[in-house]
C-alpha positions in Angstrom: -163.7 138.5 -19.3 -163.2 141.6 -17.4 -159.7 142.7 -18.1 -159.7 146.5 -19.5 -159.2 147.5 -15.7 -156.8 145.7 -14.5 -152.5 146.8 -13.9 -150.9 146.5 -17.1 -147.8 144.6 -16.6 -144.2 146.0 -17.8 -142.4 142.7 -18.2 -143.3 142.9 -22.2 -140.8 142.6 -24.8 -141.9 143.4 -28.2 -139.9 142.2 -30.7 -143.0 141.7 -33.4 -141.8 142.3 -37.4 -137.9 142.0 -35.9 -137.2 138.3 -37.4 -134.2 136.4 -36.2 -131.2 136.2 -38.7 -133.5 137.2 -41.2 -134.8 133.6 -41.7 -138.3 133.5 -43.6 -141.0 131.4 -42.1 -144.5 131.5 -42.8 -147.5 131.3 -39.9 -151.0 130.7 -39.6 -153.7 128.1 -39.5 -151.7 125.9 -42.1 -149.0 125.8 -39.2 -151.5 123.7 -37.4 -150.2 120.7 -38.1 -146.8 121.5 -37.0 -147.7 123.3 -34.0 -149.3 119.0 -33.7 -145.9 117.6 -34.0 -143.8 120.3 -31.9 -143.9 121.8 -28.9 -147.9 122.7 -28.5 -148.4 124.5 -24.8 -145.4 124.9 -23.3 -143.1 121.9 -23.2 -138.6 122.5 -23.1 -138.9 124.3 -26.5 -134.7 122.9 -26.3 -136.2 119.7 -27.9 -137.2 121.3 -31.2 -136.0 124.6 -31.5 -132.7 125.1 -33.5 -129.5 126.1 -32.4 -130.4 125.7 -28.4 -128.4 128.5 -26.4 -126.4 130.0 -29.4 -125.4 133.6 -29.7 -129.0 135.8 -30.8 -128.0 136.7 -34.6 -128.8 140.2 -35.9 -132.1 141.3 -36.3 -133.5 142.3 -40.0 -135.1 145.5 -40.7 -138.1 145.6 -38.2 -141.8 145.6 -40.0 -144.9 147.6 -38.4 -147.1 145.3 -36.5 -150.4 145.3 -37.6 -153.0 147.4 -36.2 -155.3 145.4 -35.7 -152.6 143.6 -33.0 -152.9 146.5 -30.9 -155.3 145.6 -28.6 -154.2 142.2 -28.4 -151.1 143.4 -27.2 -153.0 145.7 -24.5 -154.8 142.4 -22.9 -151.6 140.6 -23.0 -150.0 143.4 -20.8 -153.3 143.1 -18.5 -153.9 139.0 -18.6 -149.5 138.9 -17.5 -150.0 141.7 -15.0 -153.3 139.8 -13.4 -150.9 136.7 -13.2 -147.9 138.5 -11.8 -150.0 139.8 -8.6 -152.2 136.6 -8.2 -148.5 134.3 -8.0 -147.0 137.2 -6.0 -149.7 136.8 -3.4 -150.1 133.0 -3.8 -146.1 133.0 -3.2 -146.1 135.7 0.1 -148.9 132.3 1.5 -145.7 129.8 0.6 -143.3 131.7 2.3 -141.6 132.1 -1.2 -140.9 135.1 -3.1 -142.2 135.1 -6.9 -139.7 136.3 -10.1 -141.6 138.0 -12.4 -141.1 136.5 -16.0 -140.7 138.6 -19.4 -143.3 137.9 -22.0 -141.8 138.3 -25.6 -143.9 139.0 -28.2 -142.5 138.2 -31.8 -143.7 137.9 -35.6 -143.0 134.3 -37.3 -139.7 133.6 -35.9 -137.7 134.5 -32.4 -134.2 134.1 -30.5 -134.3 132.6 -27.4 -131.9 131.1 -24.9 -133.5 127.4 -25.9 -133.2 128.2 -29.7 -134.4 129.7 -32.7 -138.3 129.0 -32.8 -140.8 129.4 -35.1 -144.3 130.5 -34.7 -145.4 127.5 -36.0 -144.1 125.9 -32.5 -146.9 127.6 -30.6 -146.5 129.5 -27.2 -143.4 128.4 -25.1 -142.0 129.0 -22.0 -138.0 129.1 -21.8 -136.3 128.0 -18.5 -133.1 129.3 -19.3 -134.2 133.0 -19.7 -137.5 132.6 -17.7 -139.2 133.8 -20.4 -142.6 132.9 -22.3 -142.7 133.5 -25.9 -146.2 134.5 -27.9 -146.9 134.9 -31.2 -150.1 136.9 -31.5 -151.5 135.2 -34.4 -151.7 132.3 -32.5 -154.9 133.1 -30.9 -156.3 133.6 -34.6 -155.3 130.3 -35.0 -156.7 129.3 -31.8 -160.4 130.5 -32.7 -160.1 129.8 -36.0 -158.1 126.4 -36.5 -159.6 125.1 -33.2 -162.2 126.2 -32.4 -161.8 127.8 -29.2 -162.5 131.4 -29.4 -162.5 133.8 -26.2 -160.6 136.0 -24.4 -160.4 133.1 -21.5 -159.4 130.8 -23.8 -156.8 133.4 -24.8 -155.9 134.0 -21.1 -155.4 130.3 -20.6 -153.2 129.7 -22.7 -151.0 132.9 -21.3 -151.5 131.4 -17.4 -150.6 127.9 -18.5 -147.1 129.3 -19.9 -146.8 131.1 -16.7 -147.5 127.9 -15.2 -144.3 126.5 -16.3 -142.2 129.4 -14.9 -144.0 128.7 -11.5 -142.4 125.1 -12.3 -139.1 126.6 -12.9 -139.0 128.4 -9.8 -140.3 125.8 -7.3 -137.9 123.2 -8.6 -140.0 121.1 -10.2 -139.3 121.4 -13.7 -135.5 120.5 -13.5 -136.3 117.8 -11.1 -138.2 116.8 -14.1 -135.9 117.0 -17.3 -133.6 115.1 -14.1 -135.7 112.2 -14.6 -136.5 112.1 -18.2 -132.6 112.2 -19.3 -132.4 108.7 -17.4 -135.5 107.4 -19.1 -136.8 105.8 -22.3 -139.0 107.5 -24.6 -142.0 106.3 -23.3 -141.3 107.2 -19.8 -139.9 110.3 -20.7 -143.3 111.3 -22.5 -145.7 110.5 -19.4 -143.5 112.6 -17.0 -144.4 115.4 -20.1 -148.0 114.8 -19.5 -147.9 115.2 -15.6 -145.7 118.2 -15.9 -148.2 119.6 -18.7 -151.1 119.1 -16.7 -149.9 120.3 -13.7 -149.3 123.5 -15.7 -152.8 123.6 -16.5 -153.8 123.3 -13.1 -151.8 125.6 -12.3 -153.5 128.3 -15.0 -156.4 127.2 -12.4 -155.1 127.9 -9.6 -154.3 131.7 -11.0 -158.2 132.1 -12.2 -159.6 131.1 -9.4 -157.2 133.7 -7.0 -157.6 136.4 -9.7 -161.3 135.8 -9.4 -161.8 135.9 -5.5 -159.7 139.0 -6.0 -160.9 141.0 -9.0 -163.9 139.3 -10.4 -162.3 138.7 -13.5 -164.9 136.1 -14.7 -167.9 137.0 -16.8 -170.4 134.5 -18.2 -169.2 132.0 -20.1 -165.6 132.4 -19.5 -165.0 129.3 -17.7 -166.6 127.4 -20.0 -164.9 129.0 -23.1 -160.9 128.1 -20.8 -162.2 124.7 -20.8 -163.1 124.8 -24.1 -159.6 125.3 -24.9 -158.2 123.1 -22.6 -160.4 120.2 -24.1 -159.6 121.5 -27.8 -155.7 120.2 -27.8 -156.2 117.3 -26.2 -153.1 114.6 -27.3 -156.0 112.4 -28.3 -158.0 115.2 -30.3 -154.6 116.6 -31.9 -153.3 113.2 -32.5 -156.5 112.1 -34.4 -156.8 115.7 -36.6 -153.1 115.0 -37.4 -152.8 111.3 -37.8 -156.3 109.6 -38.0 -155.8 107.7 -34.9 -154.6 107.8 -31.2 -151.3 106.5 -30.1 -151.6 107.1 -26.1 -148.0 106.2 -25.9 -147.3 109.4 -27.4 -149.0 111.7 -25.4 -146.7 114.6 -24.3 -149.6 116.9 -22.9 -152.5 115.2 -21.6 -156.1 113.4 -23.5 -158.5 116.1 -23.8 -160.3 114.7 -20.8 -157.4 114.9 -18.4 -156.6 118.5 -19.9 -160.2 119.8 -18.6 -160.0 117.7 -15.3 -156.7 119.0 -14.1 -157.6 122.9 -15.2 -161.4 122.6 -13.4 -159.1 120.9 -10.3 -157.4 124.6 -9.9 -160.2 126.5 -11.1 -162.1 124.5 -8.2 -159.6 124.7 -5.4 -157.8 127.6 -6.1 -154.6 125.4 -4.4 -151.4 125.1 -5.7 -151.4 122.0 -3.5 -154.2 120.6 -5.6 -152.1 120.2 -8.5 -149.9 117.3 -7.7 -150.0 115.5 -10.8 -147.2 113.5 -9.9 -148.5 111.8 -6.6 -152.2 111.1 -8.6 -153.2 107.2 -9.6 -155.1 108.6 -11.9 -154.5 111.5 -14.3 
């Protein structure tokens, strides 16, 4: 992926070796399983995170990053910049204007305005601040624990958060949690899906922009986003985790549907293209 050159964004917060109230939580591949259970890619992180909208408690004694983080860091700052003027322009086209969300970096556990999360909860975006939260290890845990290494992958999973903040801003999203506080559970969990894939879609939608624009994509990159897509799959996490498949369950999308709806904005590059809530079939 060609990203060294692009505008670095300034929407970071870095809040890595901080901690939150000085609670002690571990991270890491053996979080996997948790990650299975939670709040995987972006779904209201005010379901499982503790504490949802209370005061931010005092920070403990902040520990050195490690070094080896620092270029991470660096293609976060580019991959969030990329998406800020690809949404900015797709926006302007919409005759909307586009808010440019914070990205918070943070070490094992973090304060937001949904609750106290830990890493083990994976990426999340927060409605309430407009904010996406990333743990860097993650991504280890991504190449490592799923088998989806890349920096596209990496960069997909960064658009699909920014995905929901597009959500948030069109309206969509609270039209959303609208709905699901007057279902059942079942209900509830396949409006999850078509939100969840719409935000993949919608991670699309920004490659295939960014492309046209920058030539961002190198060989292999498209295959290593779908990749990822394809490698947290409900069904494939449901089967690591459980044994078996309970499609009932599914909060983000089968595997299949997952690459479908991602290649759908990869290959149209429209916003419009991503309807997931008018489709027969996801």
């Amino acid at each position: 992926m060609r990203w060294q050159m692009g505008r670095r964004s300034d929407n970071i917060e870095d809040r890595r070796g901080m901690g939150a109230g000085g609670i002690a939580v571990g991270g890491g591949i053996g979080t996997i399983v948790v990650v299975v259970l939670a709040l995987f890619f972006g779904v209201d992180p005010s379901v499982v995170l503790q504490g949802g909208g209370s005061p931010a408690p005092p920070a403990v004694e902040r520990r050195p990053p490690p070094p080896e983080q620092d270029q991470l860091k660096d293609f976060v700052a580019a991959v969030l910049g990329d998406t800020e003027d690809t949404w900015r322009e797709v926006f302007a086209r919409m005759k909307r204007e586009y808010r440019e969300p914070k990205l918070v970096l943070f070490s094992d556990v973090v304060q937001s305005s949904c609750g106290t999360a830990q890493s083990a909860v994976g990426p999340f975006y927060c409605p309430s601040d407009q904010k996406v939260y990333l743990d860097l290890s993650f991504f280890r845990d991504l190449r490592e624990g799923f088998r989806a290494p890349g920096e596209f992958a990496q960069a997909y999973v960064i658009a699909h958060e920014i995905g929901h903040h597009v959500q948030n801003l069109i309206g969509i999203s609270e039209r959303v949690r609208s709905l699901q506080s007057r279902a059942g559970e079942r209900e509830a969990n396949a409006l999850s899906v078509r939100i969840e894939l719409q935000a993949d879609c919608f991670a699309g939608v920004w490659a295939n922009n960014a492309n046209r624009s920058r030539q961002i994509l190198e060989q292999g990159d498209i295959e290593a986003g779908l990749n990822a897509a394809a490698a947290i799959g409900d069904d494939r996490l449901q089967r690591q985790a459980r044994g078996y498949v309970v499609p009932d369950a599914f909060t983000h999308g089968s595997s299949t549907q997952r690459v479908r709806w991602f290649r759908q904005g990869l290959d149209s590059g429209d916003v419009r293209a991503c309807d997931t809530f008018k489709a027969r079939q996801l």
